[in-house]
N, CA and C of each residue as an Amber inpcrd file, in Angstrom:
protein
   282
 -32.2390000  89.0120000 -21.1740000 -30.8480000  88.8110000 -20.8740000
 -30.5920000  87.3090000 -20.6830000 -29.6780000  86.4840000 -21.5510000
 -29.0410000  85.4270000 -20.9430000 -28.2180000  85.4220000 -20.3430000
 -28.0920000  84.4000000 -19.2010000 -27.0840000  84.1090000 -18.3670000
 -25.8980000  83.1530000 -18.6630000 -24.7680000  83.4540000 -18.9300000
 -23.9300000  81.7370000 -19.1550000 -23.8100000  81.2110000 -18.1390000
 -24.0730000  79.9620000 -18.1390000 -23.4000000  79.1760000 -17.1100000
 -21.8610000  78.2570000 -17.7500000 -21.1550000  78.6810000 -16.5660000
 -19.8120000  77.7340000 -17.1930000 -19.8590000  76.3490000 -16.4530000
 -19.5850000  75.8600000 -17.6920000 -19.3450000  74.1060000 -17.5510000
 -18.5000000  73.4420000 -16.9320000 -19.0190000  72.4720000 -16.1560000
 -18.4090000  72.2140000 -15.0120000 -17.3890000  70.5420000 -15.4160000
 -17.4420000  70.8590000 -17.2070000 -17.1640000  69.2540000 -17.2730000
 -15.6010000  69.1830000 -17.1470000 -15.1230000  67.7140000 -16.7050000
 -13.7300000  67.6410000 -16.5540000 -13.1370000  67.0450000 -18.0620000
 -12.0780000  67.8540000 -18.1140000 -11.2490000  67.0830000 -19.4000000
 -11.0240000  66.3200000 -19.6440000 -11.3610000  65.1770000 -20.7520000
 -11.1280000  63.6800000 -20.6870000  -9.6160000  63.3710000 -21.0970000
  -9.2020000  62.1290000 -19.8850000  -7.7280000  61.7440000 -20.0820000
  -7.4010000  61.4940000 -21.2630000  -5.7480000  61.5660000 -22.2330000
  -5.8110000  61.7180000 -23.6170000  -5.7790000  59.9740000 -23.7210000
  -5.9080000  59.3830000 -22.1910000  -5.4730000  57.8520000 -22.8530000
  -6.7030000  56.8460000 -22.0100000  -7.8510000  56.5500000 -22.5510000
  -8.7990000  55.8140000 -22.0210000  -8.8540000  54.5250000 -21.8500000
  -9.3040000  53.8610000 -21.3500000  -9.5450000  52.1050000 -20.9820000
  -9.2460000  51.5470000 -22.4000000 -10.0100000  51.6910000 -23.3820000
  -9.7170000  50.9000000 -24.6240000  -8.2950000  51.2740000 -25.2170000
  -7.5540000  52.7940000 -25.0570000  -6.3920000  52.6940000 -25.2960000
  -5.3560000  52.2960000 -24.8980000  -5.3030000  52.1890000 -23.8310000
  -4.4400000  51.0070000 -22.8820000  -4.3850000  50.0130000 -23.6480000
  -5.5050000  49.2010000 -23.8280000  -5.5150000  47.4640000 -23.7990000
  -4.3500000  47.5720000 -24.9140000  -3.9470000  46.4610000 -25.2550000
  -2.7350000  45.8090000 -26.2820000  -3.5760000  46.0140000 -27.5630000
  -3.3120000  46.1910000 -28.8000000  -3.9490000  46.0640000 -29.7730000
  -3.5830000  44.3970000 -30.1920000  -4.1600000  43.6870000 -31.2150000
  -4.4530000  42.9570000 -31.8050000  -2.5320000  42.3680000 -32.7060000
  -2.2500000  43.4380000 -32.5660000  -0.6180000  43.4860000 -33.1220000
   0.2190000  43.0480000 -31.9850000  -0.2000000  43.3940000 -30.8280000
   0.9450000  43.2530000 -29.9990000   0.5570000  42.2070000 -28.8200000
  -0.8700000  42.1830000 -28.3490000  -1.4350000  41.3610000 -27.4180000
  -0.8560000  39.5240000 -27.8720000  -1.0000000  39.1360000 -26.4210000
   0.0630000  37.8120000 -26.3080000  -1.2490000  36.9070000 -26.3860000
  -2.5250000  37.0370000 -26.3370000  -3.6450000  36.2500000 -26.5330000
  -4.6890000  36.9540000 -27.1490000  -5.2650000  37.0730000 -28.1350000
  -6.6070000  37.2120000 -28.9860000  -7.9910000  36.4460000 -28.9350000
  -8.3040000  36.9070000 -29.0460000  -9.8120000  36.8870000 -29.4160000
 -10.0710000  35.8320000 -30.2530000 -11.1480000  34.7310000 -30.3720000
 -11.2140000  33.9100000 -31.7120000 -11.1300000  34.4410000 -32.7020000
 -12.3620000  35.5660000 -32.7590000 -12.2060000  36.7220000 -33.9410000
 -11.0200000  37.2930000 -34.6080000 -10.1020000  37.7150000 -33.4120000
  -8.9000000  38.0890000 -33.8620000  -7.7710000  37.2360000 -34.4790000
  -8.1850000  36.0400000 -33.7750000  -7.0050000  34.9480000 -34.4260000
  -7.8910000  34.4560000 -35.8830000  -8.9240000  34.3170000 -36.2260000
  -9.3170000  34.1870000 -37.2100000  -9.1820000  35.0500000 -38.0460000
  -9.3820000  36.6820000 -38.3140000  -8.5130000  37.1940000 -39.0780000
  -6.7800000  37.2620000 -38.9900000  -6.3250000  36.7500000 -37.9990000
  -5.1930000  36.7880000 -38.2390000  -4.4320000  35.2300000 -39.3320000
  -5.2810000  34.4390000 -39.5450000  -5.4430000  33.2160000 -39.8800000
  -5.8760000  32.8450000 -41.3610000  -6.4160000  34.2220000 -41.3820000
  -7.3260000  34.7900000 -42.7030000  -8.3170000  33.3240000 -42.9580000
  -9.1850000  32.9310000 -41.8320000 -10.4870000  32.3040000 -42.1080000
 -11.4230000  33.0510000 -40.9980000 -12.6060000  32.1460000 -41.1120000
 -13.8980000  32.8600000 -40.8650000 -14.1380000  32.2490000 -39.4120000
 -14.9310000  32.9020000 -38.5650000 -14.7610000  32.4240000 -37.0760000
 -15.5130000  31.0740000 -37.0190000 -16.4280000  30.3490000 -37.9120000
 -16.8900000  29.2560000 -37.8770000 -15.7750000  28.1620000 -38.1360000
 -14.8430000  28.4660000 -38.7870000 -13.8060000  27.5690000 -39.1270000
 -12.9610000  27.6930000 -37.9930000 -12.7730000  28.5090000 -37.4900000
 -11.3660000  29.1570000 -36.2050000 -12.7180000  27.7730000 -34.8870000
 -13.8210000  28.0380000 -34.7120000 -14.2680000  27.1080000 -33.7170000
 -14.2580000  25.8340000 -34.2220000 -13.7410000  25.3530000 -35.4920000
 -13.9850000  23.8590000 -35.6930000 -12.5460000  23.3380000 -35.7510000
 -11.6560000  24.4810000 -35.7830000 -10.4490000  24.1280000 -35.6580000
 -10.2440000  23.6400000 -33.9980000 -10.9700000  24.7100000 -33.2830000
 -11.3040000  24.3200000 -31.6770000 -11.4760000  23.1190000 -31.5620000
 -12.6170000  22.8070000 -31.8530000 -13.7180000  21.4250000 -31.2980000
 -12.7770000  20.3930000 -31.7280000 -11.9070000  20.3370000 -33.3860000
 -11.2720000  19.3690000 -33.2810000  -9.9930000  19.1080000 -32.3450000
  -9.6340000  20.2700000 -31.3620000  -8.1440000  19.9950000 -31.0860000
  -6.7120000  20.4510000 -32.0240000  -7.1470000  21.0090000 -32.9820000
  -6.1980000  21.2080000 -34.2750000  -5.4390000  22.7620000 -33.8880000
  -6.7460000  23.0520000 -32.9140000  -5.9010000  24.8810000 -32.0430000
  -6.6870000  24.4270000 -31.0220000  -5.4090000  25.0620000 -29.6850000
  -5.8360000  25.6280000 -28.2670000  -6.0970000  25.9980000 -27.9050000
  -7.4300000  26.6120000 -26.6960000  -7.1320000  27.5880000 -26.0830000
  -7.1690000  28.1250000 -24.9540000  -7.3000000  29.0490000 -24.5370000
  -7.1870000  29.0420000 -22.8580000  -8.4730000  29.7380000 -22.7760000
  -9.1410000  29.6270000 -21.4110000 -10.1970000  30.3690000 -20.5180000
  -9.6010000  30.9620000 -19.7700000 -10.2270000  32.5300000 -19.6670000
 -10.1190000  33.2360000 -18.9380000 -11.3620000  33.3740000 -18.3270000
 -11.7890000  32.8050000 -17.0630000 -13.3940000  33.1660000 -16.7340000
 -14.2320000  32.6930000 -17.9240000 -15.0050000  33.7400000 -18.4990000
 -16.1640000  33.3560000 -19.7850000 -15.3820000  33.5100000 -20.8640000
 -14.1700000  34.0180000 -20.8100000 -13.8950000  34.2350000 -22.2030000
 -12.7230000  33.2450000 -22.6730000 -12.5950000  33.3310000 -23.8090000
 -11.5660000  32.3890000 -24.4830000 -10.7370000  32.6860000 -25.2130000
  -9.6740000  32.5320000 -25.3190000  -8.2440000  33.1720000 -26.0230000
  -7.6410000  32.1500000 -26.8230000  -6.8050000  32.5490000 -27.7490000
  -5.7220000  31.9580000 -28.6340000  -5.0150000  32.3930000 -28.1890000
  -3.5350000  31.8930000 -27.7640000  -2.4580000  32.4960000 -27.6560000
  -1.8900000  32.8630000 -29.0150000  -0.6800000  33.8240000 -29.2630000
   0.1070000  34.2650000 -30.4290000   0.7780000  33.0630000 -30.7680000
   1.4340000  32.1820000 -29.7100000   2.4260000  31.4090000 -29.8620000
   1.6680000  29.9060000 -30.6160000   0.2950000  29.9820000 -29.8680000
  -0.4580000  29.0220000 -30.6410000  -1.0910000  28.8680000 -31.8910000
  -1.2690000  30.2680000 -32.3600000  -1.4400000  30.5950000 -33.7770000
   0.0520000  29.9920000 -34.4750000   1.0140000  30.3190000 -34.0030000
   2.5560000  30.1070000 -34.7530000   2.8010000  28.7380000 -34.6650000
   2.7630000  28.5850000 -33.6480000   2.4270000  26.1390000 -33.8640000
   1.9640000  25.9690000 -34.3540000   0.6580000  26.3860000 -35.0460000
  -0.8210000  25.9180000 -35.9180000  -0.1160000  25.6740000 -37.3730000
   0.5330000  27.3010000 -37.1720000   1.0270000  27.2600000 -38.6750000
   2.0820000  26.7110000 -39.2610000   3.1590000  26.0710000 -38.1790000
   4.1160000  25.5370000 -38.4130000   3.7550000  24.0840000 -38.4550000
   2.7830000  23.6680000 -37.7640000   2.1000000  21.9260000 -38.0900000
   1.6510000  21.6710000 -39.6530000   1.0320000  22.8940000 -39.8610000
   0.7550000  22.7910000 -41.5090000   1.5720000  23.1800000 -42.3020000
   2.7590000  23.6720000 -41.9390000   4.0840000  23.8450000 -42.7480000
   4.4130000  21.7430000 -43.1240000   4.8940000  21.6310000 -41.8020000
   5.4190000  20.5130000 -41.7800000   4.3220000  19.5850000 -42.5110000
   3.1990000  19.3890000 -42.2350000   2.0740000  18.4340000 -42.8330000
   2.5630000  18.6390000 -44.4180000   2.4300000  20.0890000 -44.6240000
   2.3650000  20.0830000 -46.1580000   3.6160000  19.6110000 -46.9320000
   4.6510000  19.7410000 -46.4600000   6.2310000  19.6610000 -46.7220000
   6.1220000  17.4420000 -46.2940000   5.7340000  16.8490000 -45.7210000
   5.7750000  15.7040000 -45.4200000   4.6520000  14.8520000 -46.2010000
   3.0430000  15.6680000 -46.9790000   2.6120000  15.1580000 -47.9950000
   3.3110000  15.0760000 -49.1670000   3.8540000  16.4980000 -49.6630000
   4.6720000  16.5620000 -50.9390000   6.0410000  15.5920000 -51.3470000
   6.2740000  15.1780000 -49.8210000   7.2760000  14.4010000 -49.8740000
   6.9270000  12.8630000 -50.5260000   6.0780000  12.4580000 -49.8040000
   5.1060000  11.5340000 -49.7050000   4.6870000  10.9310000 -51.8210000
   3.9750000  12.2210000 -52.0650000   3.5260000  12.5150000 -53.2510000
   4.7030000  12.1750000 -54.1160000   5.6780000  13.1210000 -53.8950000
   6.9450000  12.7620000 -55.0220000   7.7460000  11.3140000 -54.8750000
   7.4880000  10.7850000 -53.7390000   7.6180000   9.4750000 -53.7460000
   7.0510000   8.6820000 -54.5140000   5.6910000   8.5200000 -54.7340000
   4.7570000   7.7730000 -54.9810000   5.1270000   7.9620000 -56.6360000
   5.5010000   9.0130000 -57.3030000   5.8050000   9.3280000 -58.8720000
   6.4560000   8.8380000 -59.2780000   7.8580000   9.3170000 -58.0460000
   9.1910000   8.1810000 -58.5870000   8.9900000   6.5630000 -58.6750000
């Protein structure tokens, strides 16, 4: 004869620690990783963009963040850079 024993396990909440956090879409600071795919380069380039000063970022304790807003300056400096070479360039033709 077997005996059942009924299980004493509790139902897991439908919304856990990792589902909480902000995803990658909506969070106000990322990950190098994350700002590097969001950047579409590779995380060796996202830290040399660091070291030079060319992106910011903040410490939290050990870890280190990009802000969203600092990704959007990054990209608007190289808007303007590129728009102020071309300028530059079509000068130099005329």
């Amino acid at each position: 004869m077997v005996l059942m024993t009924p299980t004493t396990e509790q139902p897991r909440s439908s919304t856990s620690r990792r589902e909480e956090r902000p995803t990658s879409d909506t969070a106000l600071l990322l990950t190098p990783e994350e700002a590097a795919r969001r950047l579409s380069v590779g995380r060796t380039t996202l830290y040399e963009l660091l070291a030079r000063g060319e992106l910011r970022s903040v410490s939290l304790g050990r870890c280190r963040r990009i802000s969203v807003a600092e990704l959007q300056a990054f990209v608007e400096r190289l808007d303007a850079s590129a728009v102020a070479s071309a300028a530059l360039r079509d000068h130099d033709i005329r």
